[in-house]
C-alpha positions as CSV (number, residue, x, y, z in Angstrom):
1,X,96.7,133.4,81.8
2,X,95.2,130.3,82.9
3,X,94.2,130.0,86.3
4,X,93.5,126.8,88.5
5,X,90.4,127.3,91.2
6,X,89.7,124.9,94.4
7,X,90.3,121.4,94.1
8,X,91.8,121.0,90.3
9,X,94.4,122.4,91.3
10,X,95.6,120.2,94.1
11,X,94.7,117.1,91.4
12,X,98.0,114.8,90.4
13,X,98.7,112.3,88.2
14,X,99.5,108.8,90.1
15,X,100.0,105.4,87.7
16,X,98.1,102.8,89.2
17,X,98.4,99.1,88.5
18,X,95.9,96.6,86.9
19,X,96.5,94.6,90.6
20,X,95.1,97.9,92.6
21,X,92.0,99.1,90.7
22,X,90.4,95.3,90.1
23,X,89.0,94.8,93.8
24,X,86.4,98.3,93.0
25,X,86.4,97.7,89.2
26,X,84.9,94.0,89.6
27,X,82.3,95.4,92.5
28,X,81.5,98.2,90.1
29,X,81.1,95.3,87.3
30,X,78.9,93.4,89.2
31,X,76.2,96.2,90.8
32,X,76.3,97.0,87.2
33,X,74.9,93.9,86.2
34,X,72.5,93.2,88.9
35,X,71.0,96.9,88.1
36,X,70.9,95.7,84.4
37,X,68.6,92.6,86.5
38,X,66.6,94.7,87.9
39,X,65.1,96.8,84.8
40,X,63.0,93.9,83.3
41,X,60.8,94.2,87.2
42,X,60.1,97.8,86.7
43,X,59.1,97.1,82.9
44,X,56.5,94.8,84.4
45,X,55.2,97.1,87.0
46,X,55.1,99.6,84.2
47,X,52.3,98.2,82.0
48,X,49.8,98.3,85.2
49,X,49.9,101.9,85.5
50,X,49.8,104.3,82.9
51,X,51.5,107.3,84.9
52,X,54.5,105.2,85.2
53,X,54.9,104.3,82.0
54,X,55.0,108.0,81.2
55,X,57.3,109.7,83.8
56,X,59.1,106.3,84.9
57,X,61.4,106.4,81.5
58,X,63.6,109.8,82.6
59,X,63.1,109.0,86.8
60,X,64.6,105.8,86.4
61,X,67.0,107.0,84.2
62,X,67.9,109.8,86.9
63,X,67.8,106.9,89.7
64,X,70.2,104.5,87.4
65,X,72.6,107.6,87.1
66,X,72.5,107.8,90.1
67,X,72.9,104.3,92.1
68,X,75.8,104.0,89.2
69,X,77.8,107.3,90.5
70,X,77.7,105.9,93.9
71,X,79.0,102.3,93.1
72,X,82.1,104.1,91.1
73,X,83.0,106.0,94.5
74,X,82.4,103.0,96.4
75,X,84.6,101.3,94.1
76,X,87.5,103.9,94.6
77,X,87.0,103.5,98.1
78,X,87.4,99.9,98.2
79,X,90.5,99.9,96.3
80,X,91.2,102.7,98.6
81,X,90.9,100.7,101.5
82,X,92.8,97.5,100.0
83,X,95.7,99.5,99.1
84,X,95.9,101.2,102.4
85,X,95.8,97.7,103.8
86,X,98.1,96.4,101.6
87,X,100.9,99.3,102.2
88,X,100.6,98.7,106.0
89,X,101.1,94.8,105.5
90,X,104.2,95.7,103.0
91,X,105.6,98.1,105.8
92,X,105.1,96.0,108.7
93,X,108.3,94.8,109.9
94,X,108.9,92.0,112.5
95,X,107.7,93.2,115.9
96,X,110.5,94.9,117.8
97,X,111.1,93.8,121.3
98,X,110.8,96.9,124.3
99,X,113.7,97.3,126.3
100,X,113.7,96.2,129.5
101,X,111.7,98.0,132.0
102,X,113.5,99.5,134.9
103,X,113.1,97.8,138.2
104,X,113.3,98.5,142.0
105,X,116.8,98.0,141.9
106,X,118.0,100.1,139.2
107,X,116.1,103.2,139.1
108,X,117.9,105.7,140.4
109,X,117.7,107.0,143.8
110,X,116.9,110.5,144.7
């Protein structure tokens, strides 16, 4: 009998739309890219030394891995956020006037 332990079991299933993943999906795109920039400087700085060239491969490897794990949460985050921002402006309803505050006059005596 299978059993489900810690948080797999409290995962669900929710369908998203294209419209609510493409804020974190075109950040995540784009760090991508600029990290893809970057490798061509640390090639360069490579060739001076010769201890870099050796154990740079795997640590930048490790350091690519990762900067890229942290741009997919930031990514979920920021859709996240823009789908918490967009439920409240979908929810928010014309603002509601207060009744009347009671005055001198007609609060009650006693």
């Amino acid at each position: 009998m299978p059993v489900q332990v810690g948080a797999a079991a409290e995962v669900h299933a929710v369908l998203l739309t294209v419209h609510e993943v493409l804020p974190g999906s075109v950040m995540g795109a784009i760090v991508l890219e600029a990290s893809f920039q970057v490798l061509p400087v640390f090639v360069r700085l490579a060739d001076v030394n010769v201890t870099l060239r050796v154990l740079g491969g795997p640590a930048i490897l490790l350091l690519w891995l990762y900067l890229m794990a942290n741009v997919i949460v930031l990514g979920a985050e920021l859709n996240w956020w823009s789908a918490r921002r967009r439920a409240a402006l979908l929810t928010a309803e014309e603002p509601v006037a207060l009744p009347a505050q009671p005055t001198e006059r007609s609060r009650p005596v006693g």
